[in-house]
C-alpha positions as CSV (number, residue, x, y, z in Angstrom):
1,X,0.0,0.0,0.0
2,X,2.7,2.7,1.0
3,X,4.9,1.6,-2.4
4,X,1.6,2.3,-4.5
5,X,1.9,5.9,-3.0
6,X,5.2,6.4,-3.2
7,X,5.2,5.0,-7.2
8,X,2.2,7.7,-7.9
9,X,4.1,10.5,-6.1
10,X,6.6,9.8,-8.3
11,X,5.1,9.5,-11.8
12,X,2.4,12.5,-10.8
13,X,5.5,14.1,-10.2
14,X,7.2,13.3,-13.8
15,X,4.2,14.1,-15.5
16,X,4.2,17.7,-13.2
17,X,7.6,18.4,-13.9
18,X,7.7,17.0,-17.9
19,X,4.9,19.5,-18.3
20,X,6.4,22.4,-16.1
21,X,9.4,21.8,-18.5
22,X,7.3,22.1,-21.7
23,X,5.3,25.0,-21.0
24,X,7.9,26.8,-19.3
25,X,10.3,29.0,-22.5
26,X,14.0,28.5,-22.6
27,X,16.4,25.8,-22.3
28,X,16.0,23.6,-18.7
29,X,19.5,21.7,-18.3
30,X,18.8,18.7,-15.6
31,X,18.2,15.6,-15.5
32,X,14.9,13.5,-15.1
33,X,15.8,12.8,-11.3
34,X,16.0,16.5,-11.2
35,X,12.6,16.7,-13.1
36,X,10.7,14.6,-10.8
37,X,11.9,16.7,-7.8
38,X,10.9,19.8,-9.1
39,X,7.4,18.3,-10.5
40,X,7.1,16.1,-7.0
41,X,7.6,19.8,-4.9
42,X,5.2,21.6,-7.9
43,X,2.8,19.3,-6.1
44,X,3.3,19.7,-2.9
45,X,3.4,23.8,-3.4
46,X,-0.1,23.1,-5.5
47,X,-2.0,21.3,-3.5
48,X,-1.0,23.6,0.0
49,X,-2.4,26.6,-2.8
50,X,-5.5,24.7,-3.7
51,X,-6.4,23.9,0.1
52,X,-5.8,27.4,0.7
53,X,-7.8,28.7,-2.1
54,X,-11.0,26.0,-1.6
55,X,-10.3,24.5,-4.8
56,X,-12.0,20.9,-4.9
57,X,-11.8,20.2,-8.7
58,X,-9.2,17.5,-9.3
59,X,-8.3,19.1,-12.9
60,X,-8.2,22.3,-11.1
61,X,-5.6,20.9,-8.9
62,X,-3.4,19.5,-11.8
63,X,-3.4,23.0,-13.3
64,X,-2.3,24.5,-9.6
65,X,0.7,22.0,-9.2
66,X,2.0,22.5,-13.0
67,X,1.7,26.1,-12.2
68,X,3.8,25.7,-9.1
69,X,6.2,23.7,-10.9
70,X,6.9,26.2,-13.3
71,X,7.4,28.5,-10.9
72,X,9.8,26.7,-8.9
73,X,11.7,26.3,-12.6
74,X,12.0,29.7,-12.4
75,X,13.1,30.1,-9.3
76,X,15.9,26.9,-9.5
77,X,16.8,28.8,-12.7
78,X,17.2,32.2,-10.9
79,X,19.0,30.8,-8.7
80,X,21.8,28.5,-10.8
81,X,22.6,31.8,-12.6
82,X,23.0,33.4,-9.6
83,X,25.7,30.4,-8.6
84,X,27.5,30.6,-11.6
């Protein structure tokens, strides 16, 4: 039971983070582990937003985490610059 939910965090979190990566513009250089991190906290940062904001709707949801993920893109991107 606790493998099932660990296995859907992480492809819910690919999916969030391949399409985070797609919609956001520019060139993303990381990796896929790198991907699912960003898409896996997307979600997190989403579903905190929704709670907060009463949304129920599940599609609603999905379009609050990808949302969050791109914004953590940016951020992570602000960020690496800033390092190099």
């Amino acid at each position: 039971m606790v493998l099932s939910g660990i296995f859907g965090y992480l492809i819910g979190g690919a999916v969030i983070g391949i399409l985070a990566r797609f919609l956001k513009p520019g060139a993303d250089p990381m990796g896929w582990i790198l991907t699912i991190v960003l898409g896996i906290a997307g979600a997190f940062v989403g579903s905190w937003i929704s709670t907060t904001l009463g949304i129920a709707s599940g599609w609603l949801k999905w379009v609050v985490a990808i949302a969050a993920a791109v914004v953590l893109l940016f951020i992570y991107e602000a960020l690496r610059k800033k390092k190099s």
